[in-house]
Each structure stands twice: as C-alpha cells, then as structure tokens.
C-alpha positions as CSV (number, residue, x, y, z in Angstrom):
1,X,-31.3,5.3,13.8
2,X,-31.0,8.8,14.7
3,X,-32.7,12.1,13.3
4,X,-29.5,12.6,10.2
5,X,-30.3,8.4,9.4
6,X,-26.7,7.6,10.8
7,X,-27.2,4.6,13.0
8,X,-26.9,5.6,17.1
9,X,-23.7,4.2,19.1
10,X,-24.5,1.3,20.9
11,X,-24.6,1.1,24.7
12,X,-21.2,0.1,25.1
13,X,-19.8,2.8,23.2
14,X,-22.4,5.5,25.2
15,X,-20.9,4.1,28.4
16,X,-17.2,4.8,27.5
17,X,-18.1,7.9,25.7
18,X,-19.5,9.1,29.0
19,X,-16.8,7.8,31.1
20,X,-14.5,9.8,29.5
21,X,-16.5,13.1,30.4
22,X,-16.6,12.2,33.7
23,X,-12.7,11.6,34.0
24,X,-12.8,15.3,32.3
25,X,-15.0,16.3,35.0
26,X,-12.9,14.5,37.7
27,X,-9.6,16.1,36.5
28,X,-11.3,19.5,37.0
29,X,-12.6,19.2,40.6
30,X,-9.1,18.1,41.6
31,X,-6.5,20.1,39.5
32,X,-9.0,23.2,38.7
33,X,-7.0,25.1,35.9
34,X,-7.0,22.5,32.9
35,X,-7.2,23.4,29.4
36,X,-9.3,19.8,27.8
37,X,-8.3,18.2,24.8
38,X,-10.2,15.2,23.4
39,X,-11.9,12.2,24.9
40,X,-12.8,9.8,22.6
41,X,-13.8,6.2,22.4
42,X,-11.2,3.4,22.1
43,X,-10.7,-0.5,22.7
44,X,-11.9,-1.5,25.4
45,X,-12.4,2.0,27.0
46,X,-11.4,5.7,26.8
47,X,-9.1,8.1,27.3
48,X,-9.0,12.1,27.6
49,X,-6.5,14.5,26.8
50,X,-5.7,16.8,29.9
51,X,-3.1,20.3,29.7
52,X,-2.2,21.2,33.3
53,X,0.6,22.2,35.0
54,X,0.6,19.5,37.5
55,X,2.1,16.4,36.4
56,X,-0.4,13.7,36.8
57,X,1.5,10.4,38.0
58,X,0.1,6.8,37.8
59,X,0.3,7.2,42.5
60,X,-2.8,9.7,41.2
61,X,-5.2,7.3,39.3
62,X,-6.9,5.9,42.4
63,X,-7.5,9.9,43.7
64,X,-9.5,10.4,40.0
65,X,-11.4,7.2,39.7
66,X,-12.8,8.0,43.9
67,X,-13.6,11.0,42.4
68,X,-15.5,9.9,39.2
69,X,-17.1,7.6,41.5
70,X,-18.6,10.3,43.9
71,X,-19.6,11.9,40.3
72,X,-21.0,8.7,39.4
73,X,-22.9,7.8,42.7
74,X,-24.7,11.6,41.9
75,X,-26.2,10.6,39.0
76,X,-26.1,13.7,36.9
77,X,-28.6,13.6,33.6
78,X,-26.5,14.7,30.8
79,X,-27.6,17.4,29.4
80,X,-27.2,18.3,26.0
81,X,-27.7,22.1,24.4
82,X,-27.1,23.0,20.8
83,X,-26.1,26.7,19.7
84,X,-25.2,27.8,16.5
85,X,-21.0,27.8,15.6
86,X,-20.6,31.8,16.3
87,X,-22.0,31.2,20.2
88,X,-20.1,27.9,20.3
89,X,-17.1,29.7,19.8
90,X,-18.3,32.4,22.1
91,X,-19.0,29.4,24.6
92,X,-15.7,28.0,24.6
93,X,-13.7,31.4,25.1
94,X,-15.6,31.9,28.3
95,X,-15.0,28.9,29.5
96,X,-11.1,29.3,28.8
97,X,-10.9,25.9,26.1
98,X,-8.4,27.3,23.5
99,X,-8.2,23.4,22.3
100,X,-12.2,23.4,22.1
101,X,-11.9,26.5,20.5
102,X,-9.6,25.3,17.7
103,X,-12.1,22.2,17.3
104,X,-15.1,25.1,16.5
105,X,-13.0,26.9,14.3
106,X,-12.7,23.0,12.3
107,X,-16.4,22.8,12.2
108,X,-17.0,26.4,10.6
109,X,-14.5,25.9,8.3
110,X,-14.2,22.3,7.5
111,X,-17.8,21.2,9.1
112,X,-16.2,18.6,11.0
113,X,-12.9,18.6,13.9
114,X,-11.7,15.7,12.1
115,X,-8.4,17.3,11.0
116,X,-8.4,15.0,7.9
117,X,-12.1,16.3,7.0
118,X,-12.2,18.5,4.0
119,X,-15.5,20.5,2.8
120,X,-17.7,18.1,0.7
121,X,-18.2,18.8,-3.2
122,X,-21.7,20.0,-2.5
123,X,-20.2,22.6,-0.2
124,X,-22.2,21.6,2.7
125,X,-21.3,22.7,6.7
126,X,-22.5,21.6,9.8
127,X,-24.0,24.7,10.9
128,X,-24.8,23.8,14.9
129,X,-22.2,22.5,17.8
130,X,-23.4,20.4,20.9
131,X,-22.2,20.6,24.6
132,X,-23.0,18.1,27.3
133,X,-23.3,19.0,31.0
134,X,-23.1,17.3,33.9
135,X,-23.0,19.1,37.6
136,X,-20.5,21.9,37.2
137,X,-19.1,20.0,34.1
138,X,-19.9,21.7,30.5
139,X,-17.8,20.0,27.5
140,X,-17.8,20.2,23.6
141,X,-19.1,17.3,22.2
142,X,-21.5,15.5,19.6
143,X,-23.1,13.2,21.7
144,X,-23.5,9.5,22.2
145,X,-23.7,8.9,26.2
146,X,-25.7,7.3,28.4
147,X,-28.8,8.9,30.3
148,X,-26.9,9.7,33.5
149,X,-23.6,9.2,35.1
150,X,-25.4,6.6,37.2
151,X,-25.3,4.3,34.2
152,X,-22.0,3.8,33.1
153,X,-21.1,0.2,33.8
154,X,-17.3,-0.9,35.6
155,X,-14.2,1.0,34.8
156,X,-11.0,1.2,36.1
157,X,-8.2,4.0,35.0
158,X,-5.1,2.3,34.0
159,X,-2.5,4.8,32.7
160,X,-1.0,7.9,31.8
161,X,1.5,9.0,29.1
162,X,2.0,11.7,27.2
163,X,0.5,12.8,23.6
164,X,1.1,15.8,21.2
165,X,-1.6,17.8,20.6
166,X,-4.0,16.4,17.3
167,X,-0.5,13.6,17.0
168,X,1.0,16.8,16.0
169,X,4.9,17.1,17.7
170,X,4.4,20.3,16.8
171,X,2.0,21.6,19.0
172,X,2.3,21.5,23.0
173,X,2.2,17.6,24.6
174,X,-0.8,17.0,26.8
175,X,-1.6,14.4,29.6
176,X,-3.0,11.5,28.0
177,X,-5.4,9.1,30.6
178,X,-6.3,5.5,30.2
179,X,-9.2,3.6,31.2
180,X,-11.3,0.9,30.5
181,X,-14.7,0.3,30.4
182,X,-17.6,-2.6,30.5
183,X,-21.0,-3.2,31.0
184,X,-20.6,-5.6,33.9
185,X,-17.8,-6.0,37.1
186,X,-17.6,-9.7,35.4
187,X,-16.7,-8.3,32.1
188,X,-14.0,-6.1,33.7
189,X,-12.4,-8.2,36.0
190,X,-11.9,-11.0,33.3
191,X,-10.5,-8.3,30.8
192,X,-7.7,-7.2,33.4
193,X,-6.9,-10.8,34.2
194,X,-6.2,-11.3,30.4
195,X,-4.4,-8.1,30.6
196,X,-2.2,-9.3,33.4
197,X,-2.1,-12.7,31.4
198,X,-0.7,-11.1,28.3
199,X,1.9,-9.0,30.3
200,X,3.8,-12.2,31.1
201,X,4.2,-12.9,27.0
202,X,4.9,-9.8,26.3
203,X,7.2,-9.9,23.6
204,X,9.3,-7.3,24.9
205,X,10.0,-9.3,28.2
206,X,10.3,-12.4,26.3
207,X,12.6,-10.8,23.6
208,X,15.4,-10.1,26.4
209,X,14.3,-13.5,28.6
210,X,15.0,-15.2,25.3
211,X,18.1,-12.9,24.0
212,X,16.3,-12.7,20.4
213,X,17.0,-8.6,20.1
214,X,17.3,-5.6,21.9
215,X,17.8,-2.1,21.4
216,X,20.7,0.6,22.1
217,X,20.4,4.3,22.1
218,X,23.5,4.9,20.6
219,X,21.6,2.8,17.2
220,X,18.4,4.8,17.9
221,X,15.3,4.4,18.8
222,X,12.5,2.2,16.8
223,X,15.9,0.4,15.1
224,X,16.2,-3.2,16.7
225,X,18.6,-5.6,16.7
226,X,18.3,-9.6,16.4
227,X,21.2,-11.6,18.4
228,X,21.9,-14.6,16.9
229,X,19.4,-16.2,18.3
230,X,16.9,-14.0,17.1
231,X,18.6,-14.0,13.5
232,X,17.5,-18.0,13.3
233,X,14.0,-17.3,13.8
234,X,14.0,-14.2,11.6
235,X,15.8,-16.5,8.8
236,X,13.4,-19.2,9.5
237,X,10.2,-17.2,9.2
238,X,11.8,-15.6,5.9
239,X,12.5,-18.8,4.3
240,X,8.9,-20.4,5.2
241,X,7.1,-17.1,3.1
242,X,9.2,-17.7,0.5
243,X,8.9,-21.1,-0.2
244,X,5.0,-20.6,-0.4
245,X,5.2,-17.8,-2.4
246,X,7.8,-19.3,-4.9
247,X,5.3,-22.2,-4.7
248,X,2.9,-19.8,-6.7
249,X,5.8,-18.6,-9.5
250,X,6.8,-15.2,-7.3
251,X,10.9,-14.4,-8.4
252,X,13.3,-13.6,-5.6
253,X,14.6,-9.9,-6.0
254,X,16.7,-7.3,-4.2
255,X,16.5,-3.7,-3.8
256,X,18.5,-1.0,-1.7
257,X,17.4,0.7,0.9
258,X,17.9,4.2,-0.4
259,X,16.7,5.9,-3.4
260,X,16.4,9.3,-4.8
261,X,13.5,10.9,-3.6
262,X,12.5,11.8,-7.9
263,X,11.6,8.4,-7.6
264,X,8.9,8.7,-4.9
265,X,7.6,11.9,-6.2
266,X,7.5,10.2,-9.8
267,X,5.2,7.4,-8.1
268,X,3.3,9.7,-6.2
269,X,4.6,8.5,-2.7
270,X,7.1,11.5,-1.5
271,X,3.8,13.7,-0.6
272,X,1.3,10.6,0.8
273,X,4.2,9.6,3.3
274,X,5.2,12.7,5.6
275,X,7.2,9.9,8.6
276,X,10.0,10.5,5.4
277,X,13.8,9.5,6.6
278,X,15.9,11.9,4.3
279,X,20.0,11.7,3.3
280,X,22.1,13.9,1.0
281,X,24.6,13.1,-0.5
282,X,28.3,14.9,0.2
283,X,29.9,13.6,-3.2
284,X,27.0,14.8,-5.5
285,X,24.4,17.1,-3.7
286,X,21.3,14.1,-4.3
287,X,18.6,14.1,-2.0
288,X,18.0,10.4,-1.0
289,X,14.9,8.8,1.0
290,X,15.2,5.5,3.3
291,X,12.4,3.5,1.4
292,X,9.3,3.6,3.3
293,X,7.8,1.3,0.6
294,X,9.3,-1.1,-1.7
295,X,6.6,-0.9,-4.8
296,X,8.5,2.0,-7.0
297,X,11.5,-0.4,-7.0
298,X,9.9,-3.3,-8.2
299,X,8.2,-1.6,-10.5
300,X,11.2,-0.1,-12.3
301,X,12.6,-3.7,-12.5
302,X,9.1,-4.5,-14.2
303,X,10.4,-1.4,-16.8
304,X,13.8,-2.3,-17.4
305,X,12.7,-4.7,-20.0
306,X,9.8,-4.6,-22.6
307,X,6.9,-6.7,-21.7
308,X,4.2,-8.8,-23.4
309,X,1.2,-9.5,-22.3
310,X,2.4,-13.0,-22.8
311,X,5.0,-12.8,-20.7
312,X,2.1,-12.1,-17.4
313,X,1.5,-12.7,-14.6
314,X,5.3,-11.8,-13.9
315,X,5.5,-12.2,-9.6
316,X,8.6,-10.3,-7.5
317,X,9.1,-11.0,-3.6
318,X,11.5,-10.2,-1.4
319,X,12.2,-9.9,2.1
320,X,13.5,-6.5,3.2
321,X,13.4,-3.5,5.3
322,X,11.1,-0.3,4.9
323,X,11.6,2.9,7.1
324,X,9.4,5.1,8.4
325,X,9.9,7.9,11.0
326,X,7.3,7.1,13.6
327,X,7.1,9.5,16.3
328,X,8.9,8.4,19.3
329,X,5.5,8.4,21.7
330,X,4.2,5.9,19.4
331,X,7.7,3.8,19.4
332,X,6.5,-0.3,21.0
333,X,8.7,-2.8,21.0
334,X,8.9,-4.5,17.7
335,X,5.3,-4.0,17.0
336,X,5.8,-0.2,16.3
337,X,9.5,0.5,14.8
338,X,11.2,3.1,12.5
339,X,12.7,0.0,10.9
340,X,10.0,-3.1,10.1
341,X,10.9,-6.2,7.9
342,X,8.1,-7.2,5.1
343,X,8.0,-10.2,2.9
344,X,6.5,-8.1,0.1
345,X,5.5,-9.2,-3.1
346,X,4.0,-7.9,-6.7
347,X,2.4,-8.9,-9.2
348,X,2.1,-7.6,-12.6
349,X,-0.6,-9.1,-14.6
350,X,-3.8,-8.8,-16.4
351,X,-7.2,-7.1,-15.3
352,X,-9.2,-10.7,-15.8
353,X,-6.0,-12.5,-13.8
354,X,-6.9,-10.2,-10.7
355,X,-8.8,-13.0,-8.9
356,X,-6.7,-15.9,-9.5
357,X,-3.9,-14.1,-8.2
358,X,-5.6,-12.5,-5.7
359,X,-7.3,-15.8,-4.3
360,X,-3.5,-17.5,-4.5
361,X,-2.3,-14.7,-2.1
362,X,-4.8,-15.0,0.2
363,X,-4.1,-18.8,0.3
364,X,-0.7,-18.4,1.6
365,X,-1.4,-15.8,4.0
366,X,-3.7,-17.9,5.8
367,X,-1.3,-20.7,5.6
368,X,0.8,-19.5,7.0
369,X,-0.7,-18.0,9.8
370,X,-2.8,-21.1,10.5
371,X,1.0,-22.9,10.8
372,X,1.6,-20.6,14.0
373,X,-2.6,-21.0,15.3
374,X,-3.0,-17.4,14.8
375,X,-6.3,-16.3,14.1
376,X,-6.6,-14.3,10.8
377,X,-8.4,-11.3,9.9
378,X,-9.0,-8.8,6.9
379,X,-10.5,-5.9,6.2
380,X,-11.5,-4.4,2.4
381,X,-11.0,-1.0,2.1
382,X,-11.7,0.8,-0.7
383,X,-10.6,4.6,-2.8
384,X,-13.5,7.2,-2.0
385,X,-14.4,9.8,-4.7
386,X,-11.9,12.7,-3.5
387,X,-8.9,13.6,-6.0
388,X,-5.5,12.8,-5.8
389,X,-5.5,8.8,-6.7
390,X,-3.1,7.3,-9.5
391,X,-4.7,5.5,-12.2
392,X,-8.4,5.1,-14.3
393,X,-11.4,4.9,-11.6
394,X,-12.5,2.1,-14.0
395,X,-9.8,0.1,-13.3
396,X,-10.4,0.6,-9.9
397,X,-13.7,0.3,-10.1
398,X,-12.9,-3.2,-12.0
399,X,-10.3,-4.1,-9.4
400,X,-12.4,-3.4,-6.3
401,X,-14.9,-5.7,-7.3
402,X,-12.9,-8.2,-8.2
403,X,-11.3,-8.2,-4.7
404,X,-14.6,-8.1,-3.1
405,X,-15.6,-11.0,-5.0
C-alpha cells in the first residue's frame, strides 16, 4: 500500500506504464518537435498519444522500438519530483506541452485529469503534480513504474492509428502507438502467436470468406448487412433466446425504431446518451431519435394498461435494433456498429421477486453461452453517491443487494 492507503500497481502494470514513457522518449529523440498526449496502461500493453507533423507509418515501428532499446540498454533511474500545481503549470509551458498543460489546468480545477472527475462534496483538490525523468526525457505523470528503464520486461510496438484528442472529435487527432508488454520473452512470443492465431478467425475475414454480411459506403459506415446466409444464423440465434426466455413467461413485443425525443428526455435518457441519431420530420416539424435503448418503449406498453400487483411479474422480450452514433475511429467490424441487434428483455415486478427473477436471467444467459463453449463472465457495478440518478436510493439500495446476493 502506498503513503494515500491506495494499493500500489503491480509490476506488470509498472513495466507497461514505463514502457510507454520510454516510447514518449523514443518519439522525441527521432521526430524532436512533438506536442505529448497520454500514455496510459491497457491490455496487454500501452500506448502513447503523439502530435507531430510527421506522419508516423507502421515501415517506422522497428526505427522506435531500436531506439527504446538503446534507451532501455542505458538504464536511466526514473526520477520522480513533485511541485505544487502553479509551477507544474509553469513546468509544462516551458517545456512546450499545451496537452500537459490542459491536464494541470484539470487537476487545479477538478483535482484530477480524468475528464469525467468532478470536485468531491467535501471540496477537496489534489494540491501537488508529479513528473518523471529519464535522460533528457521529463513527462507529466502520477507514477507507477519500474526502478529503471533497464527493468521493463519484452515488448514489441505493434501499431499506429489515429485518435481525437480526450475521444473528443472535436479537438485536433493525434498519433496513437501500440505496444505490448510482458514480464518474460516467453510470455511475449506466446501472446503474438495467439495474436496471429486469432487473425485467421477473425470474424471480419470470416464474415466475407463465409458471405454472412458485409458493408457498403453508400449504406454507411457501422450499418451492416447479413446476406442470406448470414440472415439464417441471425434467425437461428434469435429464435434459440427466445425460446429460453419464453421458457421463463417473457411475452414477445415489437417496437419502432424511432421515437420522439420527449420520450427520452421524459425517461431521463436524451442527456445520458450524447452518440444521439436525430430526424425531423418534414410533414409535422417533430424531432425524432433512432432508439439507442429499447427500455422507455417497453415501459409505456407496461402504462398502457392499469396494473395490479397481481398481475406481476409481467416479462417483455424482443429482438431488435438500437442505434448509437459511435465515432467512426472506434467503428470494428460487427463488434463495434452504429447499428447492434439485442435480445432485450424487462421485467416488471415486485421488490421481494428481484432474486427469483434475477437468478432465472442469469440461468439462460449462461445457457446459452455454454451451448456455443463460450466462457462467461460478469461484472456488478453499482450507482455511487453523485446526483442525477432516477428513483429512491432505497430501492436501490434494496435492489443492489439483492443482485449481489
């Protein structure tokens, strides 16, 4: 545990971390005028976030990683200094980081550079800003590496592509470099042979190998569409939830794809989703949205009719369509679309039916998933204790525990 109690990033993670400042430090030596980014910790590795003027190509990778390594082989202790957030800022304007810059101006105002952070009720800042230097490397950064560059374990750099500034198409687009990282050459040689592995099974090659879908850009991207041979399997998948699910009382319904956008900001939706696909209407001047969810619909057929609490649990499904519009960087085959199929489903009931239902859902989920040997995985998460969510905290209170349970 470190000095704050917040347990210490593993060596793993310190590795990676440091990797990526090295890249950074790489990418300087080579290119000289770069404006940095971020470099954080990811799967399996690391990236950094680079704005120069010379386009780095994939042809350049193997130039960067001979150069991390002559970084590497020096061994440079990483040394860390802590200032106060006025000379931080002072810090980063001399060194010409206007990104860095930005991130100080988050922690004064915000104590943090996560740009979903928001001041805590008890009005408390971070006060202080780290920077890490290695050689004639100095960077922004809270920390978590290893002792020296010397003990970073095996990498390789993979790829580059492009990325928006904070995911932000706003602001300018950056050079975005892959790598990945482990402790051993063992460990990192078996990870690219998977990697190689899974590229044959891609589903993208086998999509068009198989003719199940493809895409056109005259339809638009993130918008696929299933042949007929691709229709069978979509069907068949469709029909197999369904059975299961009308195996636990769950109702067949059907919603449209559009709805006036009252109906998301009645639900509280319109503001939580800003990937909103918009229409209006020529005939009557409505504003429409392409539904990026399918709950406000179900619930209204819940409210067409009075209900009992004799007449619960009352279950909807449905197989459908929900649109969001995902930025086109983060567009991936089927696995990242502006148009993504659900077999959703509702239930209305009472607080002390929670578990029952809840227990039947997660039945059928692994059911199904155990049908096609895939391995299955959850993950609780929980409201935290900031404004802005619908309903009694009781309830949810109530309801979280019951799920946990």
């Amino acid at each position: 545990m470190g000095e704050n109690g917040k347990k210490q990033p593993d060596e793993l993670y310190r590795q990676r971390h440091s990797l990526a400042h090295i890249l950074a430090y790489a990418v300087q030596d080579i290119y000289g005028d770069v404006k940095f980014g971020v470099g954080p910790v990811i799967e399996n590795g690391f990236y950094y976030d680079f704005d120069l003027k010379k386009r780095i190509s994939e042809d350049d990778l193997a130039k960067i990683e001979k150069r991390m390594r002559e970084i590497i082989k020096k061994d440079y202790k990483f040394e860390r200094e802590e200032v106060g957030l006025a000379e931080a800022k002072n810090k980063v304007k001399q060194l010409g980081q206007p990104y860095k810059e930005e991130l100080v101006n988050d922690i004064i105002t915000k104590g943090s550079t996560d740009i979903y952070a928001e001041e805590d009720g008890a009005g408390n800042k971070a006060d202080k800003a780290s920077f890490y230097t290695i050689g004639g490397f100095t960077d922004l950064c809270r920390g978590g590496h290893s002792t020296s560059t010397g003990k970073v374990g095996a990498f390789k750099l993979t790829k580059v592509s492009g990325a928006y500034w904070r995911g932000d198409e706003k602001n300018p687009q950056m050079q975005r470099v892959y790598g990945v990282a482990f402790k051993s050459k063992e460990e990192l040689d078996k990870h690219l042979k998977m990697v190689e592995e899974a590229k044959k099974r891609d589903h993208r090659k086998l999509g068009q190998e198989l003719d199940l879908f493809t895409f056109s850009d005259l339809v638009g991207t993130g918008l696929p569409l299933f042949t007929p041979r691709g229709t069978v399997i979509r069907s068949e998948l469709a029909k197999f939830s369904e059975e299961l699910q009308a195996e636990q009382g769950y109702m067949k319904v059907h919603i449209p794809h559009i709805a006036k956008v009252d109906l998301y900001k009645t639900s509280g939706h319109y503001d939580k989703f800003p990937e909103k696909l918009t229409v209006k209407s020529h005939e009557s001047n409505t504003e429409f949205m392409m539904k990026p969810m399918n709950c406000p619909h179900h619930i209204q057929i819940f409210a067409s009719s009075p209900r009992s609490y004799r007449d619960l649990p009352v279950r909807y499904m449905e197989t459908t369509v929900i649109y969001r519009d995902e930025k086109a960087g983060e567009l991936h085959g089927l696995s990242r679309v502006r148009a993504a199929t659900q077999d959703d489903g509702h239930v209305f009931c009472r607080p002390q039916d929670i578990e029952v239902e809840f227990t039947a859902i997660m039945n059928m989920i692994k059911q199904m998933y155990s049908v096609f040997d895939m391995r299955f995985k959850a993950r609780l998460s929980f409201r935290d204790d900031s404004d802005g969510y619908l309903g009694d905290p009781q309830l949810w209170k109530q309801a979280q525990t019951t799920l946990e349970k």
